[in-house]
MDAnalysis code that builds the backbone (N, CA, C; Angstrom):
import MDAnalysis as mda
import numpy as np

u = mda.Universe.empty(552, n_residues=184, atom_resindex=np.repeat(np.arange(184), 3), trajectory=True)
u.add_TopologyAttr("name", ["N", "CA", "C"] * 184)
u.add_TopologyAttr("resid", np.arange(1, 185))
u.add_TopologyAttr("resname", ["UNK", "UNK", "UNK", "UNK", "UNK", "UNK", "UNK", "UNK", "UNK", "UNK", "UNK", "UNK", "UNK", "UNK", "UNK", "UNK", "UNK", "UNK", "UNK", "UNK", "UNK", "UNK", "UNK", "UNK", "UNK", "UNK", "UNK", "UNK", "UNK", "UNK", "UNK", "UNK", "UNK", "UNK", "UNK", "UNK", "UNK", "UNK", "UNK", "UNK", "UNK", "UNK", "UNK", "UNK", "UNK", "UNK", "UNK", "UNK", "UNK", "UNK", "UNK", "UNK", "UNK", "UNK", "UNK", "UNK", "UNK", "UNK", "UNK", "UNK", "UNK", "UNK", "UNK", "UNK", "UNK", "UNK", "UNK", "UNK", "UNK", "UNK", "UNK", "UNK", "UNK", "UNK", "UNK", "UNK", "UNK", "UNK", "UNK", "UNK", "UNK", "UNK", "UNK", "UNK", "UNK", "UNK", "UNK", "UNK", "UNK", "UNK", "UNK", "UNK", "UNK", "UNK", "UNK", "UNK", "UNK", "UNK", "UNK", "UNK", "UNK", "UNK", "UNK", "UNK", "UNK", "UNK", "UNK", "UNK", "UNK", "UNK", "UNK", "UNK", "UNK", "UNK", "UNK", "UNK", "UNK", "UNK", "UNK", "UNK", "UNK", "UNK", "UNK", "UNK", "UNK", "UNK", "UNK", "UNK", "UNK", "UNK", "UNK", "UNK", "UNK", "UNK", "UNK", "UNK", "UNK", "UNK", "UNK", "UNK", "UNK", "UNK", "UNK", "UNK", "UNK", "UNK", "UNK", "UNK", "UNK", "UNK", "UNK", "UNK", "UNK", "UNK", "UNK", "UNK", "UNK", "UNK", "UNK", "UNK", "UNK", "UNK", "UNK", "UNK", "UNK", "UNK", "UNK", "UNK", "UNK", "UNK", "UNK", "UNK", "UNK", "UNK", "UNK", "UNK", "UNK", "UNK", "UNK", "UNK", "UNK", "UNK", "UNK", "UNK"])
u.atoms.positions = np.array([
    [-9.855, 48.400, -54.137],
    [-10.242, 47.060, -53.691],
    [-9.574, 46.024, -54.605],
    [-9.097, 45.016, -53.980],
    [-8.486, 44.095, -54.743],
    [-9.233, 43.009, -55.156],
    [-9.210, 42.923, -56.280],
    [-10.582, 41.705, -56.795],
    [-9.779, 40.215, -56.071],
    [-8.633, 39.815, -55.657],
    [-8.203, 38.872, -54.834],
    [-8.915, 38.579, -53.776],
    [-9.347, 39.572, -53.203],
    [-9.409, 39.881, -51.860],
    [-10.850, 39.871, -51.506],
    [-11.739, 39.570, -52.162],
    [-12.951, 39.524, -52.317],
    [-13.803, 38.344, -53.270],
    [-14.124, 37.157, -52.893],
    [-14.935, 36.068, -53.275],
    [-16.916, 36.690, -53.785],
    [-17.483, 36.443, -54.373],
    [-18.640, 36.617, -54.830],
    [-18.975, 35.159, -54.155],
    [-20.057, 34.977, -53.400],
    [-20.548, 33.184, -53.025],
    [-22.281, 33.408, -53.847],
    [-22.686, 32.667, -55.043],
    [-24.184, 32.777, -55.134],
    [-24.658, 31.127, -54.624],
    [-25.834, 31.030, -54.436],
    [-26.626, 29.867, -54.097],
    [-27.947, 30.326, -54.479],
    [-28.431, 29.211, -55.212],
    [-29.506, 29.606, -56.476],
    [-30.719, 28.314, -55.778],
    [-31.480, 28.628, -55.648],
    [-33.034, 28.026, -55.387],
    [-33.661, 28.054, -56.720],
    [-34.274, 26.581, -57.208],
    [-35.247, 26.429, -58.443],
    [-36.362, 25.980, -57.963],
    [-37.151, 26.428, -59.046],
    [-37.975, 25.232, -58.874],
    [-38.338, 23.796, -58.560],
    [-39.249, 23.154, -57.826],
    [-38.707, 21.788, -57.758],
    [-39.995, 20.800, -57.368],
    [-39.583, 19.431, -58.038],
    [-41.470, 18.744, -57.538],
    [-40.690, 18.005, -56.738],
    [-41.488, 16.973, -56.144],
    [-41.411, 15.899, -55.428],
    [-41.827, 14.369, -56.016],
    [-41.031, 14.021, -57.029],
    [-40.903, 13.086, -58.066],
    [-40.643, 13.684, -59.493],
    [-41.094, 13.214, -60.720],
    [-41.316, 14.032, -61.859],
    [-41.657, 15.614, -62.233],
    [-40.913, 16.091, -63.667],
    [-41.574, 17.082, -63.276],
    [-42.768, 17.409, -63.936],
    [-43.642, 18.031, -63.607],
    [-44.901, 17.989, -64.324],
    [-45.164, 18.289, -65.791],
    [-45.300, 17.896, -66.282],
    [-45.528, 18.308, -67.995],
    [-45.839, 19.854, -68.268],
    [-44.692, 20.053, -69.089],
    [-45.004, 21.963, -69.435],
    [-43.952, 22.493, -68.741],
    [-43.817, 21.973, -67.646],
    [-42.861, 22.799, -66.490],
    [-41.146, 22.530, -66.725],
    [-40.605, 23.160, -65.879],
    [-39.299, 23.154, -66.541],
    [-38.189, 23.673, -65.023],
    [-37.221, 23.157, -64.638],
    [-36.422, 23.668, -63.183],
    [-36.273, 25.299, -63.821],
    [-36.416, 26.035, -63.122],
    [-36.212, 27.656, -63.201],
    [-35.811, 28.270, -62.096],
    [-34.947, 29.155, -61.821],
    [-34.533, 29.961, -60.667],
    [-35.223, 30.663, -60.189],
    [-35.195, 30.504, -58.926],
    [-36.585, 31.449, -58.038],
    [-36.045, 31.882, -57.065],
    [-34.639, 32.147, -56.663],
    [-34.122, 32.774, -55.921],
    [-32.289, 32.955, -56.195],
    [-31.869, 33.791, -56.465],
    [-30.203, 34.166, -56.427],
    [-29.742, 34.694, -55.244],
    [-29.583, 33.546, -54.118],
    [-28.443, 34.117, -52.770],
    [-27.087, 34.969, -53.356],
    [-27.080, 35.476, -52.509],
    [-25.426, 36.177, -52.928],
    [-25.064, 36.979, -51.778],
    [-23.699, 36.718, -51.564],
    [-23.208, 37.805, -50.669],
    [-21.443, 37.738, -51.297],
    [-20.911, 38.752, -50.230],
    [-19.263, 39.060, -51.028],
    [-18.376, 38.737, -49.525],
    [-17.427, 37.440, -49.719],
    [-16.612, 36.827, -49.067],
    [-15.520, 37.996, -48.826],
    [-15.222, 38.519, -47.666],
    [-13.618, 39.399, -48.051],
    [-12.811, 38.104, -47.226],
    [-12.061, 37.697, -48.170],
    [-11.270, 36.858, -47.920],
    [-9.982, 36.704, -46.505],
    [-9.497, 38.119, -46.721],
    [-8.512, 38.306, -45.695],
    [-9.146, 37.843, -43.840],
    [-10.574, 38.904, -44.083],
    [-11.043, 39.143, -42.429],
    [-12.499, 38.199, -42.376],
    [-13.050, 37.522, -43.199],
    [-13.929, 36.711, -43.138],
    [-15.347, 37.510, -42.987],
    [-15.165, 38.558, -43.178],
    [-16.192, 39.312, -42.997],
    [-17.539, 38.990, -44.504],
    [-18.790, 38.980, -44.304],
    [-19.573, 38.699, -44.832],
    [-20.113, 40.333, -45.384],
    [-20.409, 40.748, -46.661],
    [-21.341, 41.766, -46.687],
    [-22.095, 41.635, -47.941],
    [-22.996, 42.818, -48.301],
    [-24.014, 42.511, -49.561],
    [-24.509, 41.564, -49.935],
    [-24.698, 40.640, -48.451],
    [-25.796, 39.418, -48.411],
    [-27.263, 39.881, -48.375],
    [-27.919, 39.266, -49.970],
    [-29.491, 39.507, -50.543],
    [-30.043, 38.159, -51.028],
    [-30.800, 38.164, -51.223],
    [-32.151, 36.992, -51.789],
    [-32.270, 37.584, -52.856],
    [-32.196, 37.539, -54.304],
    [-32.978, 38.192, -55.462],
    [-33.752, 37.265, -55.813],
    [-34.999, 37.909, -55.481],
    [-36.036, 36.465, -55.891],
    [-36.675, 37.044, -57.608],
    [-37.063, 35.696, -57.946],
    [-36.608, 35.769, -59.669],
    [-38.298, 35.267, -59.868],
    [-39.043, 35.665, -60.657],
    [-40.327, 34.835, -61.331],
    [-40.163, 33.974, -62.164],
    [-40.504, 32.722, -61.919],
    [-40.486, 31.925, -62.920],
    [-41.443, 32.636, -64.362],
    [-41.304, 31.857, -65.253],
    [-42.149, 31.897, -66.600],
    [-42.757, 30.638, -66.903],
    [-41.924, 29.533, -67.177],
    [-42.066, 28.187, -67.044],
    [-42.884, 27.199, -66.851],
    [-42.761, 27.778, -65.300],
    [-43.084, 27.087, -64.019],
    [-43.971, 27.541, -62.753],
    [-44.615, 26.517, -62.296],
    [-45.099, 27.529, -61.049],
    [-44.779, 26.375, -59.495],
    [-44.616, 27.514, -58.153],
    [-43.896, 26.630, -57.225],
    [-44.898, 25.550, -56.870],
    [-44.286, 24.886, -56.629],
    [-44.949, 23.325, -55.889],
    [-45.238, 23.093, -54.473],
    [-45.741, 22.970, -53.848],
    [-46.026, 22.490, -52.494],
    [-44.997, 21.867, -51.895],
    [-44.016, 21.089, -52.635],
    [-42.820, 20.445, -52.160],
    [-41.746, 21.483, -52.429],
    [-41.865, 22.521, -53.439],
    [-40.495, 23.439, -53.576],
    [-40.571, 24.126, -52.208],
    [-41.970, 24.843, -52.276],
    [-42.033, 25.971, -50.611],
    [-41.820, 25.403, -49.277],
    [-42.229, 23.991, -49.159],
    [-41.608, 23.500, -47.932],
    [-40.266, 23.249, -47.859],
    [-39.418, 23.178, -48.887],
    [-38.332, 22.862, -49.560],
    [-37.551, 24.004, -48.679],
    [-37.943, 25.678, -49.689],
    [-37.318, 26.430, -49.350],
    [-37.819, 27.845, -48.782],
    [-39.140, 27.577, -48.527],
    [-40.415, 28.559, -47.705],
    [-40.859, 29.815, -48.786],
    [-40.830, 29.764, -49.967],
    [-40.199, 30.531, -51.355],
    [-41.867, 29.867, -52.016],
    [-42.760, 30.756, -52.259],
    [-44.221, 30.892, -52.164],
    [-44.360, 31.242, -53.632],
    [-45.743, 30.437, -53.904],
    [-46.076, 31.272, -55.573],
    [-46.421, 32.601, -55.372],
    [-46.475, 32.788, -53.789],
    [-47.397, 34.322, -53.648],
    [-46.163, 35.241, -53.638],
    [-45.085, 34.588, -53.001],
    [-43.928, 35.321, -52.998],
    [-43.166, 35.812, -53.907],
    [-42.783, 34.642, -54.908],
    [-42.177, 35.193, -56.406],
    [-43.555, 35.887, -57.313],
    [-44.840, 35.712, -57.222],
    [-45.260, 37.163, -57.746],
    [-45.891, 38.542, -57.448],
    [-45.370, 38.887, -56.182],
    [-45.452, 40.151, -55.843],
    [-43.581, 40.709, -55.163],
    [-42.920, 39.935, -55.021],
    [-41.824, 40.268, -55.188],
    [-40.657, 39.918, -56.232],
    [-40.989, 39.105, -57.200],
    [-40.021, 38.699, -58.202],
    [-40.083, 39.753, -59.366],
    [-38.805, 39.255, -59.286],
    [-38.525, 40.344, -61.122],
    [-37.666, 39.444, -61.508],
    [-38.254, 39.465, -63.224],
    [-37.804, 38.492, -64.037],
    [-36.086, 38.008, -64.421],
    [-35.648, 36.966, -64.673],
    [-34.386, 36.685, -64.768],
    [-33.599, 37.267, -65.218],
    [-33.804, 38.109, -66.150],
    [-33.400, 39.232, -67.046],
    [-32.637, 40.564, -66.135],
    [-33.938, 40.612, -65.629],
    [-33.690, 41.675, -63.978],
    [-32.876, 41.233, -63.109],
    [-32.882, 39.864, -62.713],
    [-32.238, 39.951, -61.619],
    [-30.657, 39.220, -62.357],
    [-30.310, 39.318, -63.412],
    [-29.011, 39.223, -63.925],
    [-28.319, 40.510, -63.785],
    [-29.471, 41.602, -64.496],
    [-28.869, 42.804, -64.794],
    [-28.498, 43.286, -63.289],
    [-29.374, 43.349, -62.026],
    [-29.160, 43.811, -61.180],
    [-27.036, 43.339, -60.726],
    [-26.823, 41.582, -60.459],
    [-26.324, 41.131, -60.859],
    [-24.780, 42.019, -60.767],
    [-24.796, 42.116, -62.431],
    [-23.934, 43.129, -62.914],
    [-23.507, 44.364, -62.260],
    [-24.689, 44.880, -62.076],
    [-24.931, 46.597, -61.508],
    [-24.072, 47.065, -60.304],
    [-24.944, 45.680, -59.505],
    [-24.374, 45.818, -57.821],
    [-22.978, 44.836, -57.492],
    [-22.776, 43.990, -58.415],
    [-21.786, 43.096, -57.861],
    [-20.666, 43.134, -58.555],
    [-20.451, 43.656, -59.964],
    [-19.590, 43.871, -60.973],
    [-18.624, 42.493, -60.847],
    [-19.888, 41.180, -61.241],
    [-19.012, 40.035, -61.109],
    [-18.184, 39.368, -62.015],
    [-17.862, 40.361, -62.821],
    [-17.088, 40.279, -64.077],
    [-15.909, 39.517, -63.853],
    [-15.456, 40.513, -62.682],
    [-14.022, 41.462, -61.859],
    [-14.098, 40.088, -61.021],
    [-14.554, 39.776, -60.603],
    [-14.223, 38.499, -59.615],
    [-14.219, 37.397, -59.681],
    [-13.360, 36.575, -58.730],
    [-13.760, 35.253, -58.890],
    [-15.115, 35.093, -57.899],
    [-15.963, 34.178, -58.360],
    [-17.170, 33.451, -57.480],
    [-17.079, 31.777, -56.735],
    [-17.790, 31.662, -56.038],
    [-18.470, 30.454, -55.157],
    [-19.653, 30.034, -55.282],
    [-19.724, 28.883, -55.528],
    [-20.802, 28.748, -55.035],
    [-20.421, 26.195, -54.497],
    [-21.133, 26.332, -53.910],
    [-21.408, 24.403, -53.104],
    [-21.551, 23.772, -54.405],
    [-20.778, 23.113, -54.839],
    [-21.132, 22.462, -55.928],
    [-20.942, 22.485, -57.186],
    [-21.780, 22.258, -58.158],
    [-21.416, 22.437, -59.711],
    [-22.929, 22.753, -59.870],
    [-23.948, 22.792, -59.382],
    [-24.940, 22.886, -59.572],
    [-25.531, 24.368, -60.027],
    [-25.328, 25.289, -59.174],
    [-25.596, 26.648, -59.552],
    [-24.626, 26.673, -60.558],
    [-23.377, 26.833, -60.820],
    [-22.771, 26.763, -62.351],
    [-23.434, 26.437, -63.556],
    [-23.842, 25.266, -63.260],
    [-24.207, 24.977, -64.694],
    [-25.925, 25.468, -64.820],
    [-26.447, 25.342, -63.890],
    [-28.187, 26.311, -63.643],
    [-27.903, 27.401, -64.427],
    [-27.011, 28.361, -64.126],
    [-27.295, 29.595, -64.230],
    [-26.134, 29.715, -65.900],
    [-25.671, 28.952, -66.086],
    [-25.121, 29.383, -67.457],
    [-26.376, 28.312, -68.651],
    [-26.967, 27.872, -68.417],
    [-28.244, 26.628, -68.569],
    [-29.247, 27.905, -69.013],
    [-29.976, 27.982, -68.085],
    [-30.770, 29.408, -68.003],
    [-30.653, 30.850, -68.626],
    [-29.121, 31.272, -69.089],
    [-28.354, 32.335, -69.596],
    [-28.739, 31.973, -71.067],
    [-28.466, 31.049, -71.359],
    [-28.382, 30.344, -72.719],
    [-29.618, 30.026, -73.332],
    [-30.920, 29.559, -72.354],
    [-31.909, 29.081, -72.698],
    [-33.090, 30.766, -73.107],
    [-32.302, 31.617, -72.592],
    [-33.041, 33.321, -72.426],
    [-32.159, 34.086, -73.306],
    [-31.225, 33.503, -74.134],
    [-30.611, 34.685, -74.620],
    [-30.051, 36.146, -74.094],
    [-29.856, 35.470, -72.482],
    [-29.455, 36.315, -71.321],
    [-27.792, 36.482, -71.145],
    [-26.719, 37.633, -70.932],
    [-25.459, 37.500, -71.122],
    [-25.093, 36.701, -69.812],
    [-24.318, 36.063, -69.739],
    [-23.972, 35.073, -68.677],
    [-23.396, 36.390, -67.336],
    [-23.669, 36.724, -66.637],
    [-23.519, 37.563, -65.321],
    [-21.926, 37.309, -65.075],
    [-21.673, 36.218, -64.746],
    [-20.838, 36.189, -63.724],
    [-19.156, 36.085, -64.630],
    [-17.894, 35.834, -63.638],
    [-16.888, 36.222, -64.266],
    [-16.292, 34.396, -64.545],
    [-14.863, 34.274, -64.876],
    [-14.993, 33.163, -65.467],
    [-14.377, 32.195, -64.683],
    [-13.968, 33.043, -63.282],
    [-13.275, 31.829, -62.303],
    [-14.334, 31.589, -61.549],
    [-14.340, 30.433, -61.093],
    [-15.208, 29.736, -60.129],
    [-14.810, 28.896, -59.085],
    [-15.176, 29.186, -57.730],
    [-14.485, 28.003, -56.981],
    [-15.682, 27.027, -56.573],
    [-15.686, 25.354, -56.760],
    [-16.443, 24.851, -56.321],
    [-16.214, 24.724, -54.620],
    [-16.753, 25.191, -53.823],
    [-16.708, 24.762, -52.032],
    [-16.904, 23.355, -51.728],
    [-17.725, 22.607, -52.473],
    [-17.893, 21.147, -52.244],
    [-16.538, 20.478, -52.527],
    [-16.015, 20.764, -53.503],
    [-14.437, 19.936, -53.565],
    [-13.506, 20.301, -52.578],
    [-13.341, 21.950, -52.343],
    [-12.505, 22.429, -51.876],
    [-12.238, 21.950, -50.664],
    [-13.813, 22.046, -50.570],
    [-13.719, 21.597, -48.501],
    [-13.113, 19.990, -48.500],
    [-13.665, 19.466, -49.273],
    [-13.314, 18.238, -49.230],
    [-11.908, 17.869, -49.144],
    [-11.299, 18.409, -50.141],
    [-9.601, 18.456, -50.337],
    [-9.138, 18.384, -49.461],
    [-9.628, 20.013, -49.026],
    [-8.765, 20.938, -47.661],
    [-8.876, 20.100, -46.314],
    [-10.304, 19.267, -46.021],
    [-10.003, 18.658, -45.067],
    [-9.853, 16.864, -45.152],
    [-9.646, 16.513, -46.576],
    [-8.939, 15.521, -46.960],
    [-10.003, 13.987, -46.953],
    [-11.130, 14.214, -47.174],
    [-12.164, 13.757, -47.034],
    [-11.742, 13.064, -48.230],
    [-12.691, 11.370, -47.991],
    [-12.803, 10.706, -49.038],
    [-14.363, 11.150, -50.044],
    [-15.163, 11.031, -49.067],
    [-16.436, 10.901, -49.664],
    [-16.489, 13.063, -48.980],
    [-17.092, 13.510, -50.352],
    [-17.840, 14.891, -50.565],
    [-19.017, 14.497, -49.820],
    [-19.094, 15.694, -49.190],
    [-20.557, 15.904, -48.072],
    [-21.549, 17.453, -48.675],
    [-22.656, 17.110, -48.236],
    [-23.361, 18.679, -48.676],
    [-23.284, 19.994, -47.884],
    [-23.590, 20.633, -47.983],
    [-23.087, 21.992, -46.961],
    [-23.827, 21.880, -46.265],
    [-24.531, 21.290, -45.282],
    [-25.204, 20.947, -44.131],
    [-23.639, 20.348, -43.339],
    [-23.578, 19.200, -44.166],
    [-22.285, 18.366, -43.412],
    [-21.078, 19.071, -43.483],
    [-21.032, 19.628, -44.159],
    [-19.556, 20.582, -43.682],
    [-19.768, 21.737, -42.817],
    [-21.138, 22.136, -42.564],
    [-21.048, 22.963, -41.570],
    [-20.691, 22.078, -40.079],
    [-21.096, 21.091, -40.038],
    [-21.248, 20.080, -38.991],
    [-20.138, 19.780, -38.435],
    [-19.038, 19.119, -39.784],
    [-17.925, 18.610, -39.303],
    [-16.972, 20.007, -38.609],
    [-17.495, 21.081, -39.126],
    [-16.621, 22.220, -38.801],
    [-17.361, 23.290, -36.962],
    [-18.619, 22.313, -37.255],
    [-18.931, 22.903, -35.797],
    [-19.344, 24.693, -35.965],
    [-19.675, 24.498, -37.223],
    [-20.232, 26.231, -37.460],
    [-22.266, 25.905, -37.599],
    [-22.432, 27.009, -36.842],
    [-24.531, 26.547, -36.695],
    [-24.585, 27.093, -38.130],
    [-25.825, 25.935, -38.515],
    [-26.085, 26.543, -39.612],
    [-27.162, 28.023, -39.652],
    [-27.360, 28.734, -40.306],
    [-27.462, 30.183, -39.951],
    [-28.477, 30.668, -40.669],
    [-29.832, 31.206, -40.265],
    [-30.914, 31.259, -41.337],
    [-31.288, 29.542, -41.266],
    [-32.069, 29.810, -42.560],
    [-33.177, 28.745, -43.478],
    [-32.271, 27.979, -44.451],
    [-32.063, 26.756, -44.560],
    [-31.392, 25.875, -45.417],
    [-32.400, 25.627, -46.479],
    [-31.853, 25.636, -47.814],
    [-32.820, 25.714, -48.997],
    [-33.326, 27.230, -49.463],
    [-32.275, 28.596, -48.712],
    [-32.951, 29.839, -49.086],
    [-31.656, 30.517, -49.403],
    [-31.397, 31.034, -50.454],
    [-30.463, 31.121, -51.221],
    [-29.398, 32.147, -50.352],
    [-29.988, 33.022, -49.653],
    [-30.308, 34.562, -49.188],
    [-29.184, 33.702, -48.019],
    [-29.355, 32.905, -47.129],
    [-28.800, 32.315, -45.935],
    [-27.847, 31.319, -46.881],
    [-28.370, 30.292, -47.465],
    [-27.110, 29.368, -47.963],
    [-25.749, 30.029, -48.531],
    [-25.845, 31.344, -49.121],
    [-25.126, 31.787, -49.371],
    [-24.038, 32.370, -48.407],
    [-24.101, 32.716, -47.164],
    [-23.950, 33.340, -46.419],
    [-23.001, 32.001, -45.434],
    [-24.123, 31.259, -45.716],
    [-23.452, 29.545, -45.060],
    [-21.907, 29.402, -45.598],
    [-22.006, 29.354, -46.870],
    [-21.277, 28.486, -48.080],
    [-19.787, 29.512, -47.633],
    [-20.311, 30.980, -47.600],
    [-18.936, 31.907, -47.365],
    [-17.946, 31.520, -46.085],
    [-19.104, 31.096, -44.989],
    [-18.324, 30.783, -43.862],
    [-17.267, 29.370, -43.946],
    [-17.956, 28.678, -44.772],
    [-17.036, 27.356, -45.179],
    [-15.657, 27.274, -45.702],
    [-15.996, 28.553, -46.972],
    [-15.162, 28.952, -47.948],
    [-13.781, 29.610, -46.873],
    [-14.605, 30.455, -46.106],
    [-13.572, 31.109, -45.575],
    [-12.538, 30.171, -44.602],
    [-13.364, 29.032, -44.305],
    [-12.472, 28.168, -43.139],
    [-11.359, 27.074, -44.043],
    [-12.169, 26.927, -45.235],
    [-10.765, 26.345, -46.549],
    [-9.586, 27.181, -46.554],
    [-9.683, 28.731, -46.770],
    [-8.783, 29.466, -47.229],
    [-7.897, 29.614, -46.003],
    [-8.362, 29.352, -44.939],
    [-7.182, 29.669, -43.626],
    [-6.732, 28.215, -43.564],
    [-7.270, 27.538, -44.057],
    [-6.051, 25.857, -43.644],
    [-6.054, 25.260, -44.732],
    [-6.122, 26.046, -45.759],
    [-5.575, 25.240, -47.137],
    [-4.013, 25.504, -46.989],
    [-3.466, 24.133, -47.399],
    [-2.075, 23.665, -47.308],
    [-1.138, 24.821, -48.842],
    [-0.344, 25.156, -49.086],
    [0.611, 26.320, -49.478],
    [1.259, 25.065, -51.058],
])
């Protein structure tokens, strides 16, 4: 397999209030989307949700409507950040690859979080932001969010928006429509 030939896309769900954040509490990851872009055929695979327990924090009434991502949910299915780094590693060997993800946001979250846990940073050291790219590629003045680039591109958005598990999966289809009409 050619590590070229294969994109890593994550999209990371935190915690989140609806104004301030509450005293004590802190943004924490409560979900790692991920799936693996094959670049050539656009094909999508090893699209998962790793849902993560906060420590921190606990979800808000505005995070779960946010992203349907339950206090009941991260604690009978979450495993701690630690876990779901190592998993991470295990299954995705994202050393070896370059990654995706919409933005700068999961970038700096998850090396934020790495740092704040004394956790080894997972991922490898190229990164493509999709929010610029798309932008570039289709020559846009003003950057749009991945809602709007699914839009302008006429692709449905797919799944739950705000769930890492689907945004991720979103973000690949975008990625993949840059790489066929990015200019040489």
């Amino acid at each position: 397999m050619n590590h070229t030939d294969n994109i890593i896309i994550i999209d990371l769900e935190a915690t989140c209030w609806d104004g301030k954040i509450p005293n004590g509490q802190v943004n924490e990851i409560i979900e790692i989307g991920i799936c693996v872009l094959d670049t050539k055929t656009g094909k999508i695979s090893q699209n998962e949700g790793i849902i993560v327990k906060p420590t921190r924090s606990t979800i808000s009434e505005f995070c779960t409507e946010l992203t349907t991502i339950t206090q009941e949910l991260v604690n009978t299915k979450g495993v701690s950040f630690e876990e779901a780094c190592s998993k991470l590693r295990i299954a995705y060997n994202p050393k070896q690859y370059t990654w995706a993800s919409y933005g700068e946001y999961d970038l700096n979250m998850l090396k934020k979080q790495c740092k704040l846990r004394g956790v080894e940073y997972p991922m490898g050291q190229q990164h493509i932001n999709v929010k610029t790219t798309f932008s570039e590629v289709k020559g846009l003045q003003k950057k749009v969010g991945m809602k709007g680039a699914l839009h302008i591109l006429n692709i449905p958005l797919d799944g739950t928006h705000h769930r890492g598990i689907d945004d991720a999966r979103n973000i690949a289809k975008i990625l993949h429509w840059c790489l066929q009409h990015k200019k040489a």
